[in-house]
matplotlib code that plots the C-alpha trace (Angstrom):
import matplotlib.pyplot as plt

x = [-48.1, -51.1, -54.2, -57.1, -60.2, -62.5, -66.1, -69.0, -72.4, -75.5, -76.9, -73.1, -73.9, -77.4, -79.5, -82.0, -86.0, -88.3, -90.7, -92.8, -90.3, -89.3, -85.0, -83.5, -84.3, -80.5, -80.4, -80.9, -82.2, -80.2, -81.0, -77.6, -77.1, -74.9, -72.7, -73.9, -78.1, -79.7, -80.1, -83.7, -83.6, -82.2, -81.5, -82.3, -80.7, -80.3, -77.3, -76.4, -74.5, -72.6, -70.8, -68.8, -67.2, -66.6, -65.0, -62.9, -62.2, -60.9, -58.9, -57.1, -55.5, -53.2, -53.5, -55.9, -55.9, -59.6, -60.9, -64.2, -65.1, -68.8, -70.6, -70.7, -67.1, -65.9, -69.3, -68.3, -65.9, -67.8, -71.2, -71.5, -68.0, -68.9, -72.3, -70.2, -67.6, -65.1, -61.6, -61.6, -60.6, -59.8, -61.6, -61.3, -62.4, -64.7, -66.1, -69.8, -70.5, -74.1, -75.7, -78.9, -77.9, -74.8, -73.8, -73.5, -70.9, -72.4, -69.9, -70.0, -69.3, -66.8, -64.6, -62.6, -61.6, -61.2, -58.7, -56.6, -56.6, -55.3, -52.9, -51.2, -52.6, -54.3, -57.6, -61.2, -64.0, -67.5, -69.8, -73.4, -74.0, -70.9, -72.3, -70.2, -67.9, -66.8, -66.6, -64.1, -62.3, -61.4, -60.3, -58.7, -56.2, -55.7, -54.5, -52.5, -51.0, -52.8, -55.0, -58.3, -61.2, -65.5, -68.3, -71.5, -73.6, -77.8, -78.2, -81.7, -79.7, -76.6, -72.9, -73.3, -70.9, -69.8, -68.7, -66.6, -65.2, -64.4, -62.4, -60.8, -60.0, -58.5, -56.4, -54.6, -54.2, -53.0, -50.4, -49.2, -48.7, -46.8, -45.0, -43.9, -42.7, -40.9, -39.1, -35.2, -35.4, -37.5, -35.3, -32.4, -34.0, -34.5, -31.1]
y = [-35.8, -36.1, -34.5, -36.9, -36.4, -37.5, -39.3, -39.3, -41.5, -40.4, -37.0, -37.5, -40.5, -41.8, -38.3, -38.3, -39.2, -35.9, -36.0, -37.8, -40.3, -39.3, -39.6, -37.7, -39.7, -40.1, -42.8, -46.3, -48.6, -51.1, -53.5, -53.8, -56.0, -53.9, -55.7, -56.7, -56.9, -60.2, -61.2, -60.9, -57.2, -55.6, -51.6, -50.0, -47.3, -44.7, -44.4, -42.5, -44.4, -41.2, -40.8, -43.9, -42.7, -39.1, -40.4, -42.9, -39.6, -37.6, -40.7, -41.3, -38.0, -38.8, -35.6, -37.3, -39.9, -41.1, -42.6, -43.4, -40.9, -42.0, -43.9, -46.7, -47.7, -50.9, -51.5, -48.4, -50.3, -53.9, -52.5, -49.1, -49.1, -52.1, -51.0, -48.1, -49.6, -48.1, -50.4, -51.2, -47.8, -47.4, -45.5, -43.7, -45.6, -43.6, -45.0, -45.3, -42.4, -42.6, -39.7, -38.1, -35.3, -35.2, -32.2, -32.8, -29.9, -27.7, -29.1, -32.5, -35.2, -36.9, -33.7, -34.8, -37.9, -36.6, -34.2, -36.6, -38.8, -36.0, -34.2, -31.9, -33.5, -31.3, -33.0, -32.1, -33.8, -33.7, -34.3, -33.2, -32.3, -29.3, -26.6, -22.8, -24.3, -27.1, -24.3, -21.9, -25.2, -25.4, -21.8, -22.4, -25.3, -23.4, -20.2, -22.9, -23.5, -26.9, -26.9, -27.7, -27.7, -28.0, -29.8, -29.6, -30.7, -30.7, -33.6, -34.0, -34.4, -35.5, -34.5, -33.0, -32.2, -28.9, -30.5, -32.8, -30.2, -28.1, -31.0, -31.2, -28.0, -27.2, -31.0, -29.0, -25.7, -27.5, -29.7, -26.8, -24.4, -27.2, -28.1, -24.5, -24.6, -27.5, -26.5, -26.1, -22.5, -22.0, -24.3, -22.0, -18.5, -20.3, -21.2]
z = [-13.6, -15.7, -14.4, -13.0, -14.9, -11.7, -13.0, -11.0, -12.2, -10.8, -12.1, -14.3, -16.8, -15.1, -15.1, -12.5, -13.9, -14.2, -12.0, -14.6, -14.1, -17.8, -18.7, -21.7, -24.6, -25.6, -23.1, -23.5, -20.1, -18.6, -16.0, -13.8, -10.5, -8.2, -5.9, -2.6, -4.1, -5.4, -9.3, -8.2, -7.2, -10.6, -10.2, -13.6, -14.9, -18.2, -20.2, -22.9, -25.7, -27.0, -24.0, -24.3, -26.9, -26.0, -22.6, -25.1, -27.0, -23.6, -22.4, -26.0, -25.6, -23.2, -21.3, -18.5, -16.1, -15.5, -12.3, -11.3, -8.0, -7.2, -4.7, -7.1, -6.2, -8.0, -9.5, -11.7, -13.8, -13.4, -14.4, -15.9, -17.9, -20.1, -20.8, -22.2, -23.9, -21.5, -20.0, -16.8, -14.8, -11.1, -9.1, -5.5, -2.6, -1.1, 2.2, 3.2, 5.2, 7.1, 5.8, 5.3, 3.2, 0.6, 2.1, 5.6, 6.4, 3.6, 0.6, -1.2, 1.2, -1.1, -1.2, 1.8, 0.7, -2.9, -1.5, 0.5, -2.3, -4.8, -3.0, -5.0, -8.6, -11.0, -11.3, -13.3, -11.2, -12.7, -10.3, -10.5, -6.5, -5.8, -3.8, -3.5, -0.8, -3.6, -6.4, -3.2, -2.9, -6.2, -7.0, -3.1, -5.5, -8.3, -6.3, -4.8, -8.2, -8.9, -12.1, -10.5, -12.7, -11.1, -13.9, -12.9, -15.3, -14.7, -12.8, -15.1, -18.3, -17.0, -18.9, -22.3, -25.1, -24.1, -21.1, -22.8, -24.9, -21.5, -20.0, -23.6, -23.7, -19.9, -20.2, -23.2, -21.8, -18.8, -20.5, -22.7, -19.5, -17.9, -20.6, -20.9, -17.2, -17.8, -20.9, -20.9, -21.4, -18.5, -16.5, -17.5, -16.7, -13.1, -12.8]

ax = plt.figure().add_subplot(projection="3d")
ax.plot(x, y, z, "-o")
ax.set_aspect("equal")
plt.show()
């Protein structure tokens, strides 16, 4: 099974404004209609053209399966994956939780569902809102033996290219260690 490379959108591929209201300028501004709000009631938002292509990049390899994980739901793959030049991708259906906070029991609130969706899949989930109970859950999987792998990019500049190259990177390591586990030779020393 391929590992899920899980994408989040705000603070991910929309950075949050400055307090100047001030967005990296890499990005470009959109005007987007999110399902559910009127033509009349536009949300804007920033994205960064480069990142198309670098998701484009990770996908191509083969090593990931990518899935929108962000409040954004469907709209992820209506709205923001065209303005990127990205297919249509699924994405997990996280419910609406009322909320004040986006860590109401001290971790990300999408972390339950994200784990009952994964089960035992490897996954890399960049997300910019993980707290130290998300980054213990992680290292919790991988002592677990499933490949679990925590971005957190700056939620003010949103996922950079050393990012990317991270995901790139542990999708091959984790291919090539499971490809060693799987290999005939390895199946015969268990035997």
């Amino acid at each position: 099974m391929r590992p899920y490379l899980l994408i989040d959108i705000d603070g991910v591929l929309i950075p949050f404004p400055d307090a100047d209201g001030t967005t990296p300028a890499t990005h470009a501004r959109h005007e987007v209609v999110p399902t559910g709000r009127s033509a009349d009631e536009p949300v804007t938002i920033w994205l960064n053209p480069a990142h198309g292509p670098a998701l484009m990049d990770l996908i191509r390899t083969g090593l990931l399966t990518p899935v929108w994980c962000t409040s954004w739901r469907q709209d992820a793959t209506t709205l923001i994956g065209p303005l990127l030049g990205l297919p249509p991708l699924p994405h997990v259906d996280l419910p609406r939780p009322d909320i004040t906070t986006s860590h109401p029991n001290g971790y990300l609130w999408k972390r339950d569902h994200v784990d009952a969706w994964l089960g035992d899949a490897p996954a890399v989930w960049i997300d910019d809102d993980f707290t130290s109970l998300d980054h213990e859950w992680s290292v919790e999987r991988v002592a677990r033996g499933l490949p679990t792998l925590l971005i957190q990019p700056n939620p003010r500049e949103g996922v950079q290219p050393e990012h990317f190259a991270e995901v790139s990177a542990w999708a091959r390591e984790v291919s090539t260690l499971r490809a060693s586990e799987s290999s005939p030779l390895r199946e015969a020393e268990a035997a």
